[in-house]
Every structure is written in structure tokens, then in C-alpha cells.
N, C-alpha and C positions, 0 to 999 in steps of 0.2 A: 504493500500500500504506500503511496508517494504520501511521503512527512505534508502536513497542512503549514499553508502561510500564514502568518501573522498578517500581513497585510500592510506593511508600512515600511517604506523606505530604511535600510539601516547601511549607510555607503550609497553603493552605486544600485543596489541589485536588493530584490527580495530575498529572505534568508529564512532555512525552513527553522520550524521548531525543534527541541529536543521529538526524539522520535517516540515517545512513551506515552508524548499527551498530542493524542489523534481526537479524542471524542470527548463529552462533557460528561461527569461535571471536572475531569484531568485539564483539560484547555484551560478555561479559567483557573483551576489553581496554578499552572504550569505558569500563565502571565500574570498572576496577581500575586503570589503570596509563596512558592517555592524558590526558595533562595535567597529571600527576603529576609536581613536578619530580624529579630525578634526581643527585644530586651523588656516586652511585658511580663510580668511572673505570673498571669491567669494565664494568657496565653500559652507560655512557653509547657505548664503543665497540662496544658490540653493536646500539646501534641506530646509530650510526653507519655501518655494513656492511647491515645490515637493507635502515636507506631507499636506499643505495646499490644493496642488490641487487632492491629495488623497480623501479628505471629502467626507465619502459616496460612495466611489469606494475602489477597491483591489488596495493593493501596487502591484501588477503584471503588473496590468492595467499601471500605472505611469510608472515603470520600461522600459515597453515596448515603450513607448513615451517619454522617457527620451531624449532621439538623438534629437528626433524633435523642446521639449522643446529648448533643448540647440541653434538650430536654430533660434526657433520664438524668443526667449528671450535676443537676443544677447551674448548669452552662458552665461546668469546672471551676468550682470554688475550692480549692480545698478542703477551708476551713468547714465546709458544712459536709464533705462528704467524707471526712474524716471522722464526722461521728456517726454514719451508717452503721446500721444496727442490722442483724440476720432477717430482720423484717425489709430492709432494702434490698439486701441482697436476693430476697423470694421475688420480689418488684422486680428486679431491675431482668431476673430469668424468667420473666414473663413478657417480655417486653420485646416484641419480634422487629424492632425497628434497631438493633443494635446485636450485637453478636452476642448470643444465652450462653457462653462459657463460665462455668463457676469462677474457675480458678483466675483468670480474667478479671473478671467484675471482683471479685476478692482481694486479687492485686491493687486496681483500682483503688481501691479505699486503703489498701497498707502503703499503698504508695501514697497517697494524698498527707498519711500520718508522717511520713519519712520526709516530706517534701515539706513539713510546718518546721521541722527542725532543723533542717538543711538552712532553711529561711531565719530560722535566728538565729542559726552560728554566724553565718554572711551578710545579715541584710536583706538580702534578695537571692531568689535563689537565680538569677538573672546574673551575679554577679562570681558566683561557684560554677555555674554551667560553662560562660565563658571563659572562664580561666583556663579552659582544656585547650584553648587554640592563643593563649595569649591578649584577649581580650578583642580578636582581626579577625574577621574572614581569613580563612586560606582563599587562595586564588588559583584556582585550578585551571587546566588548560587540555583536557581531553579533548582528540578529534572525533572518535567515534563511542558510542557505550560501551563495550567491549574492554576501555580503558578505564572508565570507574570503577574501583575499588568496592566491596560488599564493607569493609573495616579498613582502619587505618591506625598507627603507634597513638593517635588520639583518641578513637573510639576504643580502643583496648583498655586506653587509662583511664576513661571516662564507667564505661560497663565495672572494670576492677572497682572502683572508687564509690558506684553506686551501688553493687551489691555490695560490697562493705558495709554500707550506712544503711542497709536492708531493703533497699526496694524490689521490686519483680519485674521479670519480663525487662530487665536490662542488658541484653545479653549486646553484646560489640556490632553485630549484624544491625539490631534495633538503634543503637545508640550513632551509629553511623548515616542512618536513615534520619532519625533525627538532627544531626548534625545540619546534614542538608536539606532539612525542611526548614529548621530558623537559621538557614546563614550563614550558621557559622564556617562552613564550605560554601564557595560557589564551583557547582559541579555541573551547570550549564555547558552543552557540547559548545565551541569556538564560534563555531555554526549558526547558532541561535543568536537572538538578539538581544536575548536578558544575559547573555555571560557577558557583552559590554555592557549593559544598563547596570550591571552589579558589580562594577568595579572589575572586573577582568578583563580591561583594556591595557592594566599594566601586567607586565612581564612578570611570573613567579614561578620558578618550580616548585614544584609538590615536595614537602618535607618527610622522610621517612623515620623520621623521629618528632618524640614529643617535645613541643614546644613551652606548653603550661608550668607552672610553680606548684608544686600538690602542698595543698593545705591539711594540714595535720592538726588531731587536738590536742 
């Protein structure tokens, strides 16, 4: 299938999209919000849960239950679904607008708990997440998919670091995925027209080491 155009001048020449976001609701997230970094802390715990509740399914899949999500979940607050109670948990596996996995929806809420204390050791948890890249986009420079990476010496230290602190469903795959959903990589093939709108007009090789400071207690 020929990659779809954006539709707008970028240089001389139309320039297709990455090749993964062919139909909706991927298009629009493809142009509005992947690769975009993210320094909201509801935010950035909503895709936390997201790519978690990805595991084993298409980010389409997700995509498309995102609304729902945002209903069943009290539109990702934390602080309120931190105190989900086994009466939630019966709700929320009833609730065909979202993926019924216990162990999922369970995380969900151990995560929400791990993610209010992650929050007051740092401030934010905005300001712990980015420290895994040095507080910068990496700036990637793939020509085709085939060269994006599934994890990287970031996403490894990041997954180590959060199951330490006991969250779920943080595995280097996930945590990698998330990387490039707020930002923190711009993983935009060359091709595309958001890897220059997001700052990958300059020059960077890709680092095979970790760049961040681990913070200890």
C-alpha cells in the first residue's frame, strides 16, 4: 500500500508519512501528538497505562479505546484511581470499551500508587521520566522502520528503574514505546515531515549508551 501524504509542502516535494499511520484514528495521532514531547504529569501517566495496556495487542487496538479508557479511568488521575477498590476492579472487567485483563487493570491502579511516590520524591514525575534521556529529545535519524530499535541502553535503564520502584507492565519493549510516544525520542523516519517539525533537522547520532544521572534514595 503507497504511504498516505500529509498534504503540505515540506522542501521542494511532498513527503510521505511514517508508514505505520495509513488509516485513523493512527493519522491523526501520527500528526498531532507522537513524538511530541510531553512534560504534563496526567498526561504522561496516561500513556504510561496506554502502552502498558498495549502488551500483546496493536497500538490501533489502544488508540481506538483511548475515549473509553479516559472514561473508565477517571480521565487518568492518579490520585483517584489509586484508591480503586476490588469493586473497581469488577467495573472496570465489565467494561467492553477497554481491554477486561485483570492483571492489566490491576497494574493500572499499582501503578497509579507507585507513580504518587515517584511524584514526591521528584516533584513531578515529568521531571524523573526525563532524566532517562538527559532532560533532550534524542534525535534520531532512521531511513526506513527496519532501523528503529524495539529498546535502547535508555529504555533498559528506565524498565530496571521502574520495576525497582514496583510498577507493572514496565518491561524495556513498553518503556521504549513510551519513550517515543512523549518525545522523549524523535523516531520519525527522515522521510516524514514531523522528524523536521520535531527538531530532527539537526544532525545526531543515536547514542548506544545511557545518557541520564540515576537518582538514588
Amino acid at each position: 500500500m503507497p504511504w498516505l501524504q500529509l498534504g503540505r509542502d515540506v522542501g521542494s516535494s511532498l513527503m510521505p508519512r511514517c508508514p505505520w499511520a495509513t488509516t485513523e484514528p493512527a493519522i491523526t495521532y501520527h500528526d498531532k501528538e507522537w513524538g511530541v514531547p510531553v512534560h504534563d504529569d496526567r498526561l504522561l501517566f496516561e500513556f504510561l497505562i496506554l502502552e502498558g495496556a498495549q502488551a500483546g495487542l496493536s497500538w490501533i487496538t489502544i488508540l481506538k479505546k483511548r475515549n473509553a479508557y479516559r472514561k473508565a479511568f477517571d480521565r487518568f488521575r492518579p490520585e483517584k484511581i489509586a484508591r480503586y477498590t476490588a469493586r473497581d476492579v469488577e467495573r472496570l472487567l465489565g467494561n467492553d470499551g477497554i481491554v477486561r485483563n485483570r492483571l492489566k487493570i490491576t497494574a493500572a491502579i499499582h501503578n497509579a500508587k507507585a507513580f504518587l511516590v515517584v511524584r514526591k520524591e521528584f516533584k513531578t514525575f515529568d521531571a524523573y521520566l526525563w532524566n532517562f534521556v538527559g532532560d533532550k529529545p534524542i534525535q534520531n535519524r532512521w531511513q526506513k522502520m527496519t532501523e528503529v530499535p524495539a529498546r535502547t541502553a535508555e529504555s533498559d535503564a528506565m524498565s530496571r528503574d521502574l520495576l525497582r520502584r514496583g510498577f507493572k507492565f514496565v518491561g524495556s519493549t513498553i518503556c521504549y514505546a513510551l519513550m517515543q510516544a512523549v518525545g522523549m525520542v524523535n523516531d520519525h523516519l527522515v522521510t516524514c515531515p514531523r522528524h523536521a517539525e520535531l527538531g530532527g533537522v539537526v544532525r545526531r547520532k543515536w547514542r548506544s549508551h545511557s545518557v541520564f544521572t540515576r537518582h538514588q534514595k
